[in-house]
PABA-199942 format. One record per residue (C-alpha): residue number from 1; residue in three letters; x, y, z. Coordinates in steps of 0.05 Angstrom, whole numbers. Layout:
<nodes>
NODE   resi   resn       c1       c2       c3
NODE    NUM    ala        X        Y        Z
...
</nodes>
This chain:
<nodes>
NODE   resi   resn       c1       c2       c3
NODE      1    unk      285     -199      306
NODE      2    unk      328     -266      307
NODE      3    unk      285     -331      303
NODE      4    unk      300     -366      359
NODE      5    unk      280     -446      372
NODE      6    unk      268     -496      427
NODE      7    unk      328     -528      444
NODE      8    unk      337     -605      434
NODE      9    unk      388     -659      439
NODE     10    unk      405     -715      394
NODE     11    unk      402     -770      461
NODE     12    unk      454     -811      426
NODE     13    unk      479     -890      448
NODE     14    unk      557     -884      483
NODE     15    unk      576     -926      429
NODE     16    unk      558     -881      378
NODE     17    unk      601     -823      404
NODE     18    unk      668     -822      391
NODE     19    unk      718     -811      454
NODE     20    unk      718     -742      475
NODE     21    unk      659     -716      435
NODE     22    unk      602     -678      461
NODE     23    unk      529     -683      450
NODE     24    unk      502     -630      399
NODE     25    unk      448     -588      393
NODE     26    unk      399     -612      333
NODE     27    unk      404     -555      283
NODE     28    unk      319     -532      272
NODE     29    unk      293     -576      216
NODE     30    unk      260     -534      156
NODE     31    unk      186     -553      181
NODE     32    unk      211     -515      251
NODE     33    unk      238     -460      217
NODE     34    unk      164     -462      183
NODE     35    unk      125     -460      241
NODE     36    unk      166     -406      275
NODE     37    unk      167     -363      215
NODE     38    unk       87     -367      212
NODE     39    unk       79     -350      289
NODE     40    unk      131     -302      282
NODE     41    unk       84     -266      234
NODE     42    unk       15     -278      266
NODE     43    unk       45     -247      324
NODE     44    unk       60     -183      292
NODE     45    unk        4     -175      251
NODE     46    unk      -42     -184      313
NODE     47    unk       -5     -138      340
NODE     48    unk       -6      -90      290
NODE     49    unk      -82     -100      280
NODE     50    unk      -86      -81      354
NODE     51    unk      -48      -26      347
NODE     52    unk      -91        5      282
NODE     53    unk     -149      -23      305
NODE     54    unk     -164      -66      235
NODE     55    unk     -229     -112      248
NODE     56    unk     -202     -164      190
NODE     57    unk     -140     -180      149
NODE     58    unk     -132     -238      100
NODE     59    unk      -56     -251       84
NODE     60    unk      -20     -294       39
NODE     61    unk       52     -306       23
NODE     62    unk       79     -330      -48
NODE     63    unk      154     -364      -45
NODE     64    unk      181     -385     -117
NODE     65    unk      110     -395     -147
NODE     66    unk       79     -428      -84
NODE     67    unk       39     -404      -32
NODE     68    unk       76     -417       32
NODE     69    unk       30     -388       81
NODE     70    unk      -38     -364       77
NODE     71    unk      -71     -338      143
NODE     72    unk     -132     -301      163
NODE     73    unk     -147     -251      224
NODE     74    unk     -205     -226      263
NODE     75    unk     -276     -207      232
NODE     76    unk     -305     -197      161
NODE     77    unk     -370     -158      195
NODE     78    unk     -374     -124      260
NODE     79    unk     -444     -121      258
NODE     80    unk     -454     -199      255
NODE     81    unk     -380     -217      283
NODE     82    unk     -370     -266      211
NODE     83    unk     -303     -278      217
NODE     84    unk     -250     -272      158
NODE     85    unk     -252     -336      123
NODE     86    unk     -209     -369       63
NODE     87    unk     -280     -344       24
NODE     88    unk     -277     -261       40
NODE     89    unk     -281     -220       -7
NODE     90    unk     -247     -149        1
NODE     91    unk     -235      -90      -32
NODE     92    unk     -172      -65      -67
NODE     93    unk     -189       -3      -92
NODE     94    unk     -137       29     -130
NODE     95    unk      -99      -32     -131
NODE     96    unk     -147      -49     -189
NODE     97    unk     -104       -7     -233
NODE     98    unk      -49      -61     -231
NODE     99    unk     -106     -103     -269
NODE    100    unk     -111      -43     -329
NODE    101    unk      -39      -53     -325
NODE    102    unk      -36     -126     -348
NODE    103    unk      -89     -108     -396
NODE    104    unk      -56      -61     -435
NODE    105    unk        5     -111     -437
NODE    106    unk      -39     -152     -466
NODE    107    unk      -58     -112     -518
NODE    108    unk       10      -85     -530
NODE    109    unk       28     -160     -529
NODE    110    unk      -24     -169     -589
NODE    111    unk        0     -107     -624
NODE    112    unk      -54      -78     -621
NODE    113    unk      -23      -18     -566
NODE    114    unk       35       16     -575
NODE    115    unk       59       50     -503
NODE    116    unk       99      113     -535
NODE    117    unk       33      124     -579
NODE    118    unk       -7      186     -563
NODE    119    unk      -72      174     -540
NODE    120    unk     -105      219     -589
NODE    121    unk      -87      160     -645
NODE    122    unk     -130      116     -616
NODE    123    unk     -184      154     -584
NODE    124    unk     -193      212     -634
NODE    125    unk     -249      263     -601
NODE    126    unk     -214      280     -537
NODE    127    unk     -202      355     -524
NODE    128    unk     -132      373     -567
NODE    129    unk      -94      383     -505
NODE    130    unk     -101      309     -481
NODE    131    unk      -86      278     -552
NODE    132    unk       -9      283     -547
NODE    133    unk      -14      241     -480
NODE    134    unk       29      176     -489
NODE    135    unk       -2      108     -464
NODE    136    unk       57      111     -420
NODE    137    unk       42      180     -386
NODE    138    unk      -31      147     -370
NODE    139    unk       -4       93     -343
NODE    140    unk       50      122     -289
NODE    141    unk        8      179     -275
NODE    142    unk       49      236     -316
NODE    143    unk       -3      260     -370
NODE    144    unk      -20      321     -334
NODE    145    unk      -97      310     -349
NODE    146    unk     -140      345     -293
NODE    147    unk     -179      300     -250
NODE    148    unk     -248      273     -261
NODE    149    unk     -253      252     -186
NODE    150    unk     -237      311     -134
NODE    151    unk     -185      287      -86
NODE    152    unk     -212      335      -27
NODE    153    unk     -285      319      -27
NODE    154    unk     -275      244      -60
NODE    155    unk     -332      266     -115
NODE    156    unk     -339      267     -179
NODE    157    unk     -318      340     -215
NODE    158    unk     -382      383     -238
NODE    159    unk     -448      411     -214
NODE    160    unk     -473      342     -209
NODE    161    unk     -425      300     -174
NODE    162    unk     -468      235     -175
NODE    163    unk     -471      241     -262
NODE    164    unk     -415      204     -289
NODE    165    unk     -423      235     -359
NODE    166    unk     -437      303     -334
NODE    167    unk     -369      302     -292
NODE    168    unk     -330      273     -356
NODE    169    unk     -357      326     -397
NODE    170    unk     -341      370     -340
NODE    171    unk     -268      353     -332
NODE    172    unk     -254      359     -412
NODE    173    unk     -260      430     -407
NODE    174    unk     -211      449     -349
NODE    175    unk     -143      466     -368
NODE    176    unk      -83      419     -358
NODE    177    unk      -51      417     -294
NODE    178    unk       13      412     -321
NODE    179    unk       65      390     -382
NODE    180    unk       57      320     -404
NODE    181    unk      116      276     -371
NODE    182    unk      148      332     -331
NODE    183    unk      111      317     -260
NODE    184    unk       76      264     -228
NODE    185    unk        1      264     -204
NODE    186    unk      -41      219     -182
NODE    187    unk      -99      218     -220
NODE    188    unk     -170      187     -236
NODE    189    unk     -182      213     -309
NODE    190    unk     -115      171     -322
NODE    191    unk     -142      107     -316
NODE    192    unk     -215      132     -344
NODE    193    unk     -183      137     -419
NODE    194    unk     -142       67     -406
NODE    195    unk     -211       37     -389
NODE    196    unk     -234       66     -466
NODE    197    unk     -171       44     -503
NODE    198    unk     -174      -27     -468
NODE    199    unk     -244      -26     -494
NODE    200    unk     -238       -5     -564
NODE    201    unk     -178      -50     -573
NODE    202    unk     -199     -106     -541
NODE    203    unk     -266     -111     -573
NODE    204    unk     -305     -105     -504
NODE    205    unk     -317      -73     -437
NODE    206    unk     -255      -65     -393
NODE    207    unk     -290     -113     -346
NODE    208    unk     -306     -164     -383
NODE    209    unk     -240     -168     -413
NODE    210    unk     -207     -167     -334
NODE    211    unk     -252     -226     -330
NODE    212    unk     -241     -267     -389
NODE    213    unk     -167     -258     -403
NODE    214    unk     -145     -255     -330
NODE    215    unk     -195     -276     -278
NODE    216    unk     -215     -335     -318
NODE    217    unk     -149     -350     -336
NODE    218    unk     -118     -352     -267
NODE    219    unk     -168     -391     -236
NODE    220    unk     -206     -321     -201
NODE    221    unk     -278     -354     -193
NODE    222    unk     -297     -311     -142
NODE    223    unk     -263     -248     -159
NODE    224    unk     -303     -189     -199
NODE    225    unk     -318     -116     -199
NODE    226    unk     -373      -77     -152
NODE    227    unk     -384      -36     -100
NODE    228    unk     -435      -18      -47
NODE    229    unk     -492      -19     -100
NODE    230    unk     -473      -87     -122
NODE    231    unk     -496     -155      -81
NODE    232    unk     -439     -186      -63
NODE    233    unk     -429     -250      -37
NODE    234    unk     -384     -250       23
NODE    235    unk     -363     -187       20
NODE    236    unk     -324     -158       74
NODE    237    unk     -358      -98      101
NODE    238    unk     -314      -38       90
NODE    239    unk     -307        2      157
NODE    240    unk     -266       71      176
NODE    241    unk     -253      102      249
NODE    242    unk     -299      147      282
NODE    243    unk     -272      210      295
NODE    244    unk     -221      205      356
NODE    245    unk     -208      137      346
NODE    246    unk     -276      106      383
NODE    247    unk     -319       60      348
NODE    248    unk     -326       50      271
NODE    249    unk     -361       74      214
NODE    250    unk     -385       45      150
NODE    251    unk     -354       69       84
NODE    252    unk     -395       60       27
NODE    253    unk     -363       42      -31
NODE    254    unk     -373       82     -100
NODE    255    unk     -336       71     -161
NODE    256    unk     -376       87     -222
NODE    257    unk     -374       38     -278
NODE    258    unk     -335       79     -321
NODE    259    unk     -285       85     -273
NODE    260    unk     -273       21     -258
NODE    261    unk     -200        3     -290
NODE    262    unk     -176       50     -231
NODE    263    unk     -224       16     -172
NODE    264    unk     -268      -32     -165
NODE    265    unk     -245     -105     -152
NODE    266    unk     -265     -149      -95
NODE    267    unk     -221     -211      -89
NODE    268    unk     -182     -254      -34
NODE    269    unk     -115     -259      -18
NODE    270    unk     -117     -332      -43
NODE    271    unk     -149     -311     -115
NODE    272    unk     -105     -246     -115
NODE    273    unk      -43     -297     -108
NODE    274    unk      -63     -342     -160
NODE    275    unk      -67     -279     -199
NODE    276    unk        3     -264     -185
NODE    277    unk       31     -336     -196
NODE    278    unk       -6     -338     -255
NODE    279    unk       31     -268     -284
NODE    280    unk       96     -291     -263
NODE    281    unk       91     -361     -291
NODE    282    unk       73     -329     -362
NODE    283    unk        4     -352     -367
NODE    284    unk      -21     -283     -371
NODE    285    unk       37     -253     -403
NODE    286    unk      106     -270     -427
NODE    287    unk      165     -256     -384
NODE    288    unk      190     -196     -421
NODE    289    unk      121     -173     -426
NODE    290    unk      119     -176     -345
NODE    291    unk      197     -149     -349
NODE    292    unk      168      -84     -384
NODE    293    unk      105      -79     -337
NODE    294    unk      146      -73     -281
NODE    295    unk      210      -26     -309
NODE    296    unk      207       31     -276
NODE    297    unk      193       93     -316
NODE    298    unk      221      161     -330
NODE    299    unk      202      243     -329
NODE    300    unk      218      272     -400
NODE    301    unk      275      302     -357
NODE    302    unk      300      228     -353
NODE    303    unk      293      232     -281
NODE    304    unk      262      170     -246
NODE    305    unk      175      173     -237
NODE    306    unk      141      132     -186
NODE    307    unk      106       85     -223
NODE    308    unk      118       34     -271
NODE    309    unk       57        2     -317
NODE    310    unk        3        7     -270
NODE    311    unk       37       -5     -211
NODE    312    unk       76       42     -159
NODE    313    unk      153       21     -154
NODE    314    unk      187        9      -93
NODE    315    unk      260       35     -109
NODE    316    unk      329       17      -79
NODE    317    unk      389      -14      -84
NODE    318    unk      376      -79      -63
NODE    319    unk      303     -123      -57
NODE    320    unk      268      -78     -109
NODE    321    unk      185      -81     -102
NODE    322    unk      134      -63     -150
NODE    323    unk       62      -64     -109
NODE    324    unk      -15      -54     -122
NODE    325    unk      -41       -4      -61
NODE    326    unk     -112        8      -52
NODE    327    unk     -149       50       -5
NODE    328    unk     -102       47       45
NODE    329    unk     -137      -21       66
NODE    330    unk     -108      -63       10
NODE    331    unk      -41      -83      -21
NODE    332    unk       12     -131      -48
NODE    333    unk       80     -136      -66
NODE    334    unk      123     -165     -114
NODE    335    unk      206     -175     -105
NODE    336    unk      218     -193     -167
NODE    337    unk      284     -215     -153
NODE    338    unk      280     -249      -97
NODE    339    unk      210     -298     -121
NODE    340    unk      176     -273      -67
NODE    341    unk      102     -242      -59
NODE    342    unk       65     -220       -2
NODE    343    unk       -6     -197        2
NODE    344    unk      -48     -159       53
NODE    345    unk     -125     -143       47
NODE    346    unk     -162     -117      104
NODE    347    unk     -225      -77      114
NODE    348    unk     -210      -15      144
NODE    349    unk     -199       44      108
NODE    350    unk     -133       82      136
NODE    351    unk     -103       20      166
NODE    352    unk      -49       32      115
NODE    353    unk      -21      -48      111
NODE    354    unk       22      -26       56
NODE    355    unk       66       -7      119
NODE    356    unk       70      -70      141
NODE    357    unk       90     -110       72
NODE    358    unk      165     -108       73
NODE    359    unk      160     -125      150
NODE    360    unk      122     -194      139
NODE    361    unk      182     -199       73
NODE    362    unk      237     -185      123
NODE    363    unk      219     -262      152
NODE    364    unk      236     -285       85
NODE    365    unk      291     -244       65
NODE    366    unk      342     -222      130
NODE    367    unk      379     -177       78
NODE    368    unk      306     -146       70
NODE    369    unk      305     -135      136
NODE    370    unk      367      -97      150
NODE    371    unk      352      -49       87
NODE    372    unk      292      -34      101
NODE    373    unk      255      -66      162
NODE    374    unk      252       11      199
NODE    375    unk      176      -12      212
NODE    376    unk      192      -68      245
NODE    377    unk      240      -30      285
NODE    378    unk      178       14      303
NODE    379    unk      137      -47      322
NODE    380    unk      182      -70      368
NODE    381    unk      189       -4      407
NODE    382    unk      120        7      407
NODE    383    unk      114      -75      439
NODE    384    unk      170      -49      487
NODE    385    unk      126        6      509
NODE    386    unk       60      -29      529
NODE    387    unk       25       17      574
NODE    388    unk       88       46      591
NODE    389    unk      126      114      591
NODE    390    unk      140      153      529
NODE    391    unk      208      183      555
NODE    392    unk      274      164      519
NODE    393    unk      243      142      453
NODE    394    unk      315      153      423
NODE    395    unk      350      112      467
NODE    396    unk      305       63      475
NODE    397    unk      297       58      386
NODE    398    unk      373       59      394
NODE    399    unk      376       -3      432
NODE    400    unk      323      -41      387
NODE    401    unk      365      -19      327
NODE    402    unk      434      -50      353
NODE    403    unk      397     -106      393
NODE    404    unk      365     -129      320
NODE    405    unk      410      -96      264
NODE    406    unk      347      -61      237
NODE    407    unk      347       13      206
NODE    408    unk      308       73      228
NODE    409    unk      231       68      229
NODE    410    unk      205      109      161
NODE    411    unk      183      178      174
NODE    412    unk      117      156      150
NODE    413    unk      104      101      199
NODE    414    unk      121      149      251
NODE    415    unk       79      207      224
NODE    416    unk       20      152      218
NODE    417    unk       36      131      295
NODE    418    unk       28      196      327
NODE    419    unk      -29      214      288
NODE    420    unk      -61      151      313
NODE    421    unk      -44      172      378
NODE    422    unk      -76      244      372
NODE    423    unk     -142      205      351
NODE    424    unk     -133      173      414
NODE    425    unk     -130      242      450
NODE    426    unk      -62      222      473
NODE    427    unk      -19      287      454
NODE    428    unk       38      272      508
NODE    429    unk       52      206      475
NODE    430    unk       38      241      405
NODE    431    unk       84      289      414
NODE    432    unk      148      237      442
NODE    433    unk      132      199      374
NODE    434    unk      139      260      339
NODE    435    unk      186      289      365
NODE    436    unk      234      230      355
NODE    437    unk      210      228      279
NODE    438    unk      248      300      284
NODE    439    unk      297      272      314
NODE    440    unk      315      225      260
NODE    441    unk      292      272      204
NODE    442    unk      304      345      220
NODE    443    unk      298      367      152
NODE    444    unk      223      348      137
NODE    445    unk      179      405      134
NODE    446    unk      116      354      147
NODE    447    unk      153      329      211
NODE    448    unk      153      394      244
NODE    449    unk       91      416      222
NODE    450    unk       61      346      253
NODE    451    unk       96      359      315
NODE    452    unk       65      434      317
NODE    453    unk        1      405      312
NODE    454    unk       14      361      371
NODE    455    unk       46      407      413
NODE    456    unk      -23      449      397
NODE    457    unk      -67      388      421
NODE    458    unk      -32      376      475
NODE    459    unk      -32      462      497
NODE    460    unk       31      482      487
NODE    461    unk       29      542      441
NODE    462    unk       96      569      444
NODE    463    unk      129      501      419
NODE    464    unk       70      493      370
NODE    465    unk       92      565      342
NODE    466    unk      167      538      337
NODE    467    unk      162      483      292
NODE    468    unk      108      514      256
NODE    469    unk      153      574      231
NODE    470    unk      199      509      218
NODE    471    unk      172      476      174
NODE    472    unk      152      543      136
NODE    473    unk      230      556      134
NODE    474    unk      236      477      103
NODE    475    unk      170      485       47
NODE    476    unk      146      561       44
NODE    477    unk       82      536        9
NODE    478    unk       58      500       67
NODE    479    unk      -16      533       72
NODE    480    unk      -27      495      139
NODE    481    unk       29      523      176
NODE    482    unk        7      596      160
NODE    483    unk      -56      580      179
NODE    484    unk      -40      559      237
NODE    485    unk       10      616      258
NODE    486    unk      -45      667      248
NODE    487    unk      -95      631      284
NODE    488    unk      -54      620      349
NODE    489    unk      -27      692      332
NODE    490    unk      -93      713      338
NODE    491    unk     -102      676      410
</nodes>
C-alpha cells in the first residue's frame, strides 16, 4: 500500500520565483512520513484484531537500536475491561526458548559449552540413547528425543500427567522417535535437558541465571517466569475462543518449573525490546556470538533445518528473519540485516500475530514488502470485502496484487482465514477463501483437504468427496481424509 500525504504548497513571495517557474509541492518532511507510517500501522492492526478477534496487543518497533514506535491496543482483562498499558505483562510461551538460547551462548561464550558436544558429556545418567545428542540437535529441535509434553492432549507423558518427575521418568523409557539430526521435531524434552546443562554449567537454576545475566542486564525489571499458579502483577489475562467463534474462554497457564527454559516468561513489548537492543548492541553477547545464535543450522544430510540456536529462521533470499513464537499469541522478529525489530504480544491464544510481523516490517522495508507482504495482500482483500460478496476472490486478489506490487497471500494465512470463518459458521465464505488458496496452490494436500472440510460444513458432499480423494492423491498418509471418505461413504 503506497503512503500517501496531505498535499501542501510552499506559498512563496513573486520575487522569490524565478520567471517561468511554478510553485512546488513540499516533499513530506521525515516527522510526516512518521506519523503516517504509525497510523498506517494502527490501522491494520485494529483491523486485524477485528478480524481475529484479539482483546489486547502491545507492539513495539526497533529501527537501528532505537525504538521508533511503541503502541498499545484494546484490553489486558475482559472481565474488568483494564486496558493494555505500557505496564502489561504477557505471555510468550515458547518464545522463552529464544532466552535458553542466549544462555547457552553464554556459556559457550565462557567455554564452559561446547555446541558439537554430546549431551551425555555433560549430563552423564541419561538413558544411552540420548547421550550422543549434540547441544546443537537440542537446540534446533533435531535430537530425536521423544516428548515429555504430549502435543495432542497438551499434558505431561505418564500415568500422572500433573507429576513432573513421574512424566520425566516416564519419557526416558520410550524409544527414540527418530535418528539424531536426520528430521526435525518440535519438542519439549529438548529444551528440558538445556534447562539441566544451563544449570550445571552455570552454577544455578536456569531461572535465575535468565534473570541475572540477561533480565538484569538489559534493564528487564518487570520481566520473570510464572504462570497461572504464580501472582502476577499486571498480568494480562490469557483468553482463547469459545467454540464457533462466540465469546472467550480463559486458558490457564501451566508450565512446570522444570520446564521452564521452553515456556514460561511474562514480559512487555518495551522490556522484550530492550532485551533485543541489548543482544544486538553486545551487552549480552558479542557480535559473533549473536552471528552464531542466529546461523541457520543443518540436517546431518547437510540439508537446511528450521531453526537456528533457539530460535526458528525465517529463510529467503532477501530480508532474512530469525523470530521467538509463542503460543500463537506471542512473537518477535529480528532482520538482521536490515537493523530492524518488530514485536507483537497479545493475549489470545490462536490469534497467530506471527502472521502479521513481516506486514507491520513491510512499512519499514518496501523491498520487504514486495517479497513477502502476501498477508498484507490478504488484509487488503479482506478490507475490500466488508460485509460484501465472496464471488471473484481471484480477480479481485488480482487487482490488489497489481494495484500494490504485493505477492500472493501465504497459504497459511489463507488456511487460518477460512478456518476463522468456519468458526463463524460461515461455510459459503469459507469455502471462496479456500477455494482461492487452491487456486494459488493446487499442489497442497492440506489445501484440499481444508476445502473438503468446508464444502462438508457448508453440505455439499459430493465436492467434499473430490478434494478429499485429492489431497489423499497429494499425501497418502493423510488419516483425516480417509476418515472422512468413509464416514460420508457411510452416509
Amino acid at each position: 500500500m503506497p503512503v500517501r500525504f496531505p498535499a501542501a504548497i510552499f506559498v512563496m513571495a513573486l520575487a522569490a520565483v524565478p520567471v517561468g517557474a511554478m510553485a512546488a509541492k513540499a516533499a513530506p518532511s521525515s516527522q510526516q512520513q512518521s506519523a503516517r507510517t504509525e497510523h498506517d500501522i494502527a490501522a491494520f492492526l485494529r483491523s486485524e484484531m477485528q478480524e481475529r478477534q484479539i482483546p489486547g496487543l502491545q507492539l513495539a518497533v526497533i529501527q537501528r537500536g532505537k525504538v521508533v514506535l511503541a503502541r498499545n491496543f484494546g484490553v489486558a482483562s475482559l472481565q474488568y475491561q483494564v486496558p493494555v498499558t505500557d505496564a502489561s505483562l504477557f505471555s510468550i510461551n515458547s518464545a522463552t526458548k529464544a532466552f535458553a538460547g542466549v544462555a547457552v551462548m553464554q556459556l559457550v561464550q565462557q567455554g564452559k559449552i561446547d555446541l558439537a558436544a554430546p549431551i551425555g558429556s555433560y549430563l552423564p545418567h541419561l538413558p544411552p540413547a540420548w547421550q550422543a545428542v549434540t547441544v546443537t540437535q537440542l537446540l534446533n529441535h533435531t535430537s530425536g528425543l521423544p516428548d515429555v509434553l504430549d502435543q495432542r492432549s497438551g499434558k505431561l507423558v505418564g500415568p500422572q500427567p500433573d507429576d513432573a518427575d513421574a512424566a520425566w521418568t516416564a519419557v526416558q523409557a520410550l524409544p527414540m522417535d527418530f535418528q539424531p539430526g536426520t528430521r526435525y521435531r518440535y519438542n519439549q524434552s529438548n529444551y528440558v535437558l538445556l534447562a539441566q546443562l544451563i544449570e550445571r554449567q552455570g552454577g544455578q537454576p536456569f531461572v535465575d541465571f535468565v534473570q541475572r545475566h540477561q533480565f538484569d542486564v538489559a534493564g528487564m525489571r518487570h520481566s520473570g517466569f510464572g504462570d497461572a499458579k504464580d501472582v502476577v502483577a499486571n498480568k494480562a489475562s490469557s483468553y482463547v475462543l469459545a467454540r464457533g467463534g462466540k465469546g472467550y474462554r480463559n486458558v490457564i497457564e501451566d508450565f512446570p518449573v522444570f520446564m521452564r527454559a521452553g515456556a514460561g516468561i511474562n514480559s512487555t513489548a518495551g522490556e522484550l525490546a530492550n532485551w533485543l537492543i541489548a543482544l544486538q548492541s553486545g551487552r549480552l553477547l558479542a557480535p559473533a556470538s549473536v552471528e552464531r545464535l542466529w546461523q541457520p543450522t543443518t540436517f546431518s544430510d547437510g540439508k537446511p533445518a528450521p531453526w537456528a540456536l533457539g530460535w526458528p529462521t525465517i529463510r529467503r533470499d532477501s530480508h532474512r528473519a530469525v523470530a521467538g513464537i509463542g503460543g500463537a499469541r506471542s512473537a518477535f522478529y529480528v532482520y538482521p540485516d536490515d537493523g530492524l525489530a518488530i514485536i507483537i504480544l497479545s493475549n489470545l491464544a490462536g490469534g497467530q500475530p506471527e502472521q502479521l510481523i513481516d506486514s507491520v516490517a513491510g512499512f519499514y522495508i518496501p523491498a520487504l514488502r514486495q517479497q513477502s507482504g502476501g498477508a498484507y495482500a490478504a488484509h487488503l482483500l479482506r478490507q475490500g470485502l466488508g460485509n460484501g460478496a465472496y464471488a471473484d476472490l481471484g480477480q479481485k486478489l488480482s487487482a490488489i496484487r497489481q494495484q500494490h506490487a504485493l505477492p500472493n497471500p501465504p497459504e497459511d494465512d489463507l488456511n487460518a482465514w477460512g478456518y476463522r470463518l468456519l468458526a463463524r459458521q460461515q461455510p459459503k465464505q469459507a469455502v471462496a477463501v479456500l477455494q482461492l488458496g487452491v487456486q494459488l496452490y493446487p499442489d497442497s494436500a492440506n489445501g484440499h483437504d481444508s476445502l473438503a472440510e468446508a464444502f462438508e460444513a457448508d453440505g455439499a458432499t459430493a465436492p467434499a468427496i473430490a478434494h478429499y480423494r485429492r489431497s489423499l492423491e497429494l499425501d497418502a498418509g493423510n488419516a483425516h481424509a480417509v476418515a472422512r471418505l468413509k464416514s460420508l461413504a457411510a452416509n
